[in-house]
C-alpha positions as CSV (number, residue, x, y, z in Angstrom):
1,X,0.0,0.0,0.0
2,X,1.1,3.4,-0.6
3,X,0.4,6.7,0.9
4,X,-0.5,9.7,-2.1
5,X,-0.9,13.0,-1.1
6,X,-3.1,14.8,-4.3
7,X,-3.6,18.7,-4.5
8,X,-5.6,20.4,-6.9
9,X,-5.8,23.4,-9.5
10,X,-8.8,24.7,-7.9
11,X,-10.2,28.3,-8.6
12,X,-11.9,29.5,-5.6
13,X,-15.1,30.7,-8.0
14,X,-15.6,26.7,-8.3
15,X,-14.6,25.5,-5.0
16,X,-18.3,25.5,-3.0
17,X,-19.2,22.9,-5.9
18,X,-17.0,20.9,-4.7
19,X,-16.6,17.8,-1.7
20,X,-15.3,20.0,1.3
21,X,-11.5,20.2,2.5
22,X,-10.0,19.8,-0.8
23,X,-8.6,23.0,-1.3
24,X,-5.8,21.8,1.1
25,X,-5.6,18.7,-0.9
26,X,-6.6,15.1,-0.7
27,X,-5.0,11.7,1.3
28,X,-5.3,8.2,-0.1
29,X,-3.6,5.0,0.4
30,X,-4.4,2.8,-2.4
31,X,-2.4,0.0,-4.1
32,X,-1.2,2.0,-7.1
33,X,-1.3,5.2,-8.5
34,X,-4.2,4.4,-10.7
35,X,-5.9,3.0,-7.7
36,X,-5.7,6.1,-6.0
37,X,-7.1,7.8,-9.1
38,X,-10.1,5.2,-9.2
39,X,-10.8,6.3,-5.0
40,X,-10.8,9.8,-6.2
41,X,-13.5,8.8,-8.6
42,X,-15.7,6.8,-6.9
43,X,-15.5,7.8,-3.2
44,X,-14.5,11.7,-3.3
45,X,-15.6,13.4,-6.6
46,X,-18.4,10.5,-7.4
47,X,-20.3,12.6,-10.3
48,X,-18.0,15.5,-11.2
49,X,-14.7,15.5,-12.9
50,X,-11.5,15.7,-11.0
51,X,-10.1,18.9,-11.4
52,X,-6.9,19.3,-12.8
53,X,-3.8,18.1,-10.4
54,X,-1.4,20.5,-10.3
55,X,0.4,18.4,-7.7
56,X,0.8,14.5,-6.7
57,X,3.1,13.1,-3.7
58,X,4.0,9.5,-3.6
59,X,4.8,7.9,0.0
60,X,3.9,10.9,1.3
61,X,5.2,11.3,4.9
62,X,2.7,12.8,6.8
63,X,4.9,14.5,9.0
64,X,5.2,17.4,6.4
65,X,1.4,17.7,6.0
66,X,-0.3,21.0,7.4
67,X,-0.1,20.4,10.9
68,X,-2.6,22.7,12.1
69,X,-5.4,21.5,9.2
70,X,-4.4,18.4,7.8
71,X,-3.1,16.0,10.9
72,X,-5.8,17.1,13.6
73,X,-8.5,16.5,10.7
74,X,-7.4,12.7,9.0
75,X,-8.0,9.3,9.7
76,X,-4.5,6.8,9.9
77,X,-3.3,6.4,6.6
78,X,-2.9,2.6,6.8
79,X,-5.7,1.4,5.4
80,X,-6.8,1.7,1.8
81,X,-9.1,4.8,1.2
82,X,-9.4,8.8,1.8
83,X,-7.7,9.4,4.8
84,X,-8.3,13.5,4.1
85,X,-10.4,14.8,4.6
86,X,-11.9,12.1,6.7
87,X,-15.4,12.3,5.6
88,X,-15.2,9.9,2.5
């Protein structure tokens, strides 16, 4: 399993259509990269399209996450699935 840390190109104009907490960015553990991208489908962004992604982290070590947003606010990242935001 591997830890992917996803943000997004997303214009602030657009971002109250989208799933909440991903302006920071998104968490996955998945089995692959395309995995990952197949969670993002079907468990965060369901309907809509992904927005672009202007940035991806593989084996991402938490510890350089946003401390004061993203830490406090995510699930462990050992399982497969969104780990943030926590609510998918």
């Amino acid at each position: 399993m591997t830890r992917y840390w996803f943000e997004f190109d997303i214009p602030l104009v657009d971002a109250h259509n989208l799933p909440s907490g991903l302006l920071i960015g998104c968490g996955i553990t998945a089995y692959n990269y395309e995995d990952a991208i197949s969670i993002l489908k079907d468990k965060v962004f369901k309907e809509q399209v992904i927005p672009v992604i202007k940035r991806m982290i593989e084996n991402v070590d938490i510890r350089t996450l946003d401390q004061g947003h993203v830490i406090p606010n995510m699930t462990p990242p050992v399982a497969r699935g969104v780990w943030f935001p926590y609510a998918y």
